[in-house]
C-alpha positions in Angstrom: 104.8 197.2 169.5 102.7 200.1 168.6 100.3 200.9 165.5 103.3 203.3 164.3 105.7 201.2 165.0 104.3 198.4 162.8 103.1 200.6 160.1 107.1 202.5 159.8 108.6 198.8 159.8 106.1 197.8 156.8 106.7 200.7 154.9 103.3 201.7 155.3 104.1 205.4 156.9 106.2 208.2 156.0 108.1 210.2 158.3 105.4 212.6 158.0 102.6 210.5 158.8 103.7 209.3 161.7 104.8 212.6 163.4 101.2 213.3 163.1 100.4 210.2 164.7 102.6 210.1 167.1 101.0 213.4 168.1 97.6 211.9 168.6 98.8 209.3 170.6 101.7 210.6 172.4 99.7 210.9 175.7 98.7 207.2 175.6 101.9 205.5 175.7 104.5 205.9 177.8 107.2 207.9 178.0 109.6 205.4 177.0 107.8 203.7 174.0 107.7 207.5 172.8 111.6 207.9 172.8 111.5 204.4 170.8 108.8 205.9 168.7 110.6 209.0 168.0 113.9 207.2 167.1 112.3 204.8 164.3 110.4 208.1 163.1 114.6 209.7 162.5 115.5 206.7 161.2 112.9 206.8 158.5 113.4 210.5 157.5 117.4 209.4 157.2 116.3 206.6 155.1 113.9 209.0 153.1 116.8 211.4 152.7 118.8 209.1 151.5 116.1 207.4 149.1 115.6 211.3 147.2 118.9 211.7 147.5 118.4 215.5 149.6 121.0 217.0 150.7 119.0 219.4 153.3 122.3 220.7 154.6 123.0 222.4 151.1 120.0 224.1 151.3 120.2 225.6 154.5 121.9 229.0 154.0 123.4 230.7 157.2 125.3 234.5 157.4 125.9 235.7 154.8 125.1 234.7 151.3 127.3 236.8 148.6 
């Protein structure tokens, strides 16, 4: 397991933090790891979603907005 990987799993990284992360190392691990990586780093931005409660569907406006 990664440094991300172990740091989302603790708690110890938000969604956030490990994009950037992931960024800085995304050309040291392989390409698989990074699909893993990438899927943990969703799964954490659901679970912060769903933590504050947003709803970033509602606030998305498409067309028109009478």
């Amino acid at each position: 397991m990664c440094l991300i990987c172990v740091e989302l799993s603790k708690n110890k990284l938000t969604s956030i933090e490990a994009r950037r992360n992931l960024g800085e190392f995304i050309h040291t691990i392989d390409e698989k790891h990074a699909k893993k990586v990438w899927q943990a780093i969703w799964d954490k931005e659901d679970e912060e979603r769903e933590i504050n409660d947003i709803h970033w569907y509602e606030d998305d406006q498409f067309g028109d907005t009478d």
